[in-house]
C-alpha positions in Angstrom: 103.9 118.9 230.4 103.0 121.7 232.2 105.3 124.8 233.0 107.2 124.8 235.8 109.6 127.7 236.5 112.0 129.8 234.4 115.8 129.5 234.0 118.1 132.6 234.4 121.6 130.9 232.7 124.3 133.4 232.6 124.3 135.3 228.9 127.0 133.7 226.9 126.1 134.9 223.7 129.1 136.8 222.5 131.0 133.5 223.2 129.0 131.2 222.0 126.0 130.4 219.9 122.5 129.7 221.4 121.6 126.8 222.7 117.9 125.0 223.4 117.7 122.4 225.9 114.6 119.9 226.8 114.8 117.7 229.6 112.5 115.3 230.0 110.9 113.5 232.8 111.3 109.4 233.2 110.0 108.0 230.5 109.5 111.3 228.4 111.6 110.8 225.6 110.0 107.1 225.0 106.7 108.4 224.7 108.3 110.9 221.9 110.2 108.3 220.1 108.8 105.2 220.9 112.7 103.9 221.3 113.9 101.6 223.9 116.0 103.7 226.2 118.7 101.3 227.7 121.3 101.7 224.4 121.2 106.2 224.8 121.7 106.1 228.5 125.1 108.3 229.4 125.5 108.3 225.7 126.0 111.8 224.1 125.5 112.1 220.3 123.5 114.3 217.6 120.0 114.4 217.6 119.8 113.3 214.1 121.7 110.2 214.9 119.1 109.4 217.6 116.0 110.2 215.7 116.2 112.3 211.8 112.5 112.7 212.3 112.6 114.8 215.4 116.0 116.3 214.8 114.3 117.7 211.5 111.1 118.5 213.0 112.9 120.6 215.9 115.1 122.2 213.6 112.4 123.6 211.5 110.6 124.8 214.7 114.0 126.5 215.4 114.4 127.9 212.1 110.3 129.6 211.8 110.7 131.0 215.5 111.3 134.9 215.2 111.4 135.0 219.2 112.4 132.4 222.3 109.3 132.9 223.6 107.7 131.4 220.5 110.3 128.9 219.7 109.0 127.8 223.5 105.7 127.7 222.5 106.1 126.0 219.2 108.2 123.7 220.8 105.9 122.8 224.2 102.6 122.4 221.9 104.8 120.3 219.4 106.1 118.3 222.2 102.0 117.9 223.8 100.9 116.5 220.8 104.0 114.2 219.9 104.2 112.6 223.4 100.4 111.1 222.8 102.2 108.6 220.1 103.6 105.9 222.4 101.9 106.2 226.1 103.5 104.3 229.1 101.8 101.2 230.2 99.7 101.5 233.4 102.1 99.0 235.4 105.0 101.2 234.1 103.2 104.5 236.2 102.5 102.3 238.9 105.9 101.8 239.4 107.1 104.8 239.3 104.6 106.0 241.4 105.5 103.8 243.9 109.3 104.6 243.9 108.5 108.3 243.5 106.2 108.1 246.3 109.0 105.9 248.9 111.5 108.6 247.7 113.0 105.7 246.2 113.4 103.8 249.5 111.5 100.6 248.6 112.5 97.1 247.8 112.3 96.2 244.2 110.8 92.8 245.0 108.2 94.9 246.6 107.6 97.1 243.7 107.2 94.1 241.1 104.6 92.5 243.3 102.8 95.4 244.0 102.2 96.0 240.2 101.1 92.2 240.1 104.3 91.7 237.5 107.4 89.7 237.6 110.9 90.7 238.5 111.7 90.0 235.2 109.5 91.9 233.2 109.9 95.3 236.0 113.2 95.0 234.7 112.5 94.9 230.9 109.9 97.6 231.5 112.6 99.8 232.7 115.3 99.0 230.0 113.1 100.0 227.6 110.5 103.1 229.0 113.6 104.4 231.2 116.9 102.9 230.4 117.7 102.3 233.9 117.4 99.4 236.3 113.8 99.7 238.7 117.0 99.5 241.9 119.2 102.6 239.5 115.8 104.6 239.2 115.0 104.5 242.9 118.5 105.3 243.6 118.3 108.2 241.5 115.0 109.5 243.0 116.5 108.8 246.3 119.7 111.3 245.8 117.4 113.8 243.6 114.7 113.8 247.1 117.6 114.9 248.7 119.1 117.4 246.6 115.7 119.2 246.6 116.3 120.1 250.0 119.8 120.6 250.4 122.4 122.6 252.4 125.4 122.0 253.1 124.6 122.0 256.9 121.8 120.0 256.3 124.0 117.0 254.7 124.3 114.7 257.2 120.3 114.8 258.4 119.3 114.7 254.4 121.4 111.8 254.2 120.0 109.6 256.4 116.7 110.8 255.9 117.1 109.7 252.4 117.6 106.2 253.8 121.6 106.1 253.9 123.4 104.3 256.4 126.5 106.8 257.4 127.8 109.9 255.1 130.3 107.3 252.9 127.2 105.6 251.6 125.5 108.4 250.8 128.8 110.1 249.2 129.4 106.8 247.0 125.9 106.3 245.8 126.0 109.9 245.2 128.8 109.7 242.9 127.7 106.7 241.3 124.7 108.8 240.0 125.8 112.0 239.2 129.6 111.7 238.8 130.6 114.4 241.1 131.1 114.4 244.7 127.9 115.7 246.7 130.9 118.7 247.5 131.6 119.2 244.4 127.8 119.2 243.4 127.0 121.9 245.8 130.0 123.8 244.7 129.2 123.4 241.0 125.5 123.4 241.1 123.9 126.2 238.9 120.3 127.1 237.3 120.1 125.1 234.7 118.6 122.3 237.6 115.7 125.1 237.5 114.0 124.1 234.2 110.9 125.6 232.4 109.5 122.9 230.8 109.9 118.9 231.2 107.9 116.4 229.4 
């Protein structure tokens, strides 16, 4: 994937040891694993339980990098060549285009017909490239449309921009997807949203 922007994290170092995070982008980590998604989603556990192949390969990338700014390196042209093993199906990108696209307000229904599939097989496609439902993806992209332009005095207008019906909707969905309050979100919010690299 291609660079995006830096992230400025607080230095922690003399409390704790260094840590390397990747996020990736819908569908990302299936096209590096080739692993149905639905069973890791809100799971947390080691990478070598996940995948001893990529835990191993990481590692060693960790351990030959005299520098961060070659462990980045090593690690974004290891992750370029690794994500070519298992490619998205067309209808898959159609689908998230789509929902990307509506900034998530769009009908499911609509979205299965529109990639000539059934509602059924959306569904599967999404267990298994996403680990979300096609309706829990478009939510998502629906709250993350909003956070990308928020203030606090803008809440109410991002809100129902967004396609929420009053400011209780919009504060249960939003805790339903990112397990904080929108208040405490705003409060709480730091850098890290501000990633280099996603794939």
């Amino acid at each position: 994937g291609p660079m995006q922007e830096l992230v400025i994290q607080e230095n922690d170092l003399e409390r704790s040891s260094p840590r390397f995070f990747i996020e990736f982008r819908p569908g990302g980590l299936y096209q590096i694993s080739g692993k149905p998604m639905a069973p890791y989603m809100n799971k947390r556990e080691a990478l070598s339980a996940f995948d001893h192949t990529i835990d191993h390969e990481l590692r060693t990338l960790y351990k030959n990098s005299q520098t961060y700014e070659e462990l980045i390196q090593s690690c974004n042209t290891w992750m370029e060549e690794r994500i070519q093993l298992h490619s998205l199906p067309a209808r898959m990108i159609h689908a998230m285009n789509l929902i990307e696209q509506a900034k998530g307000n769009i009908s499911v229904d609509h979205v299965a017909s529109s990639c000539h599939i059934s509602m059924r097989q959306l569904r599967r496609d999404f267990s298994i490239y996403i680990g979300l439902s096609p309706k829990q993806y478009a939510n998502v992209t629906r709250i993350n449309c909003i956070i990308k332009e928020l203030s606090e005095d803008e809440w109410i207008t991002n809100a129902l921009a967004g396609g929420f019906f009053d400011q209780s909707h919009f504060n249960k969905m939003f805790k339903q997807v990112l397990g904080v309050s929108p208040t405490q979100y705003i409060h709480n919010v730091d850098d890290f949203y501000r990633e280099l690299y996603k794939f």
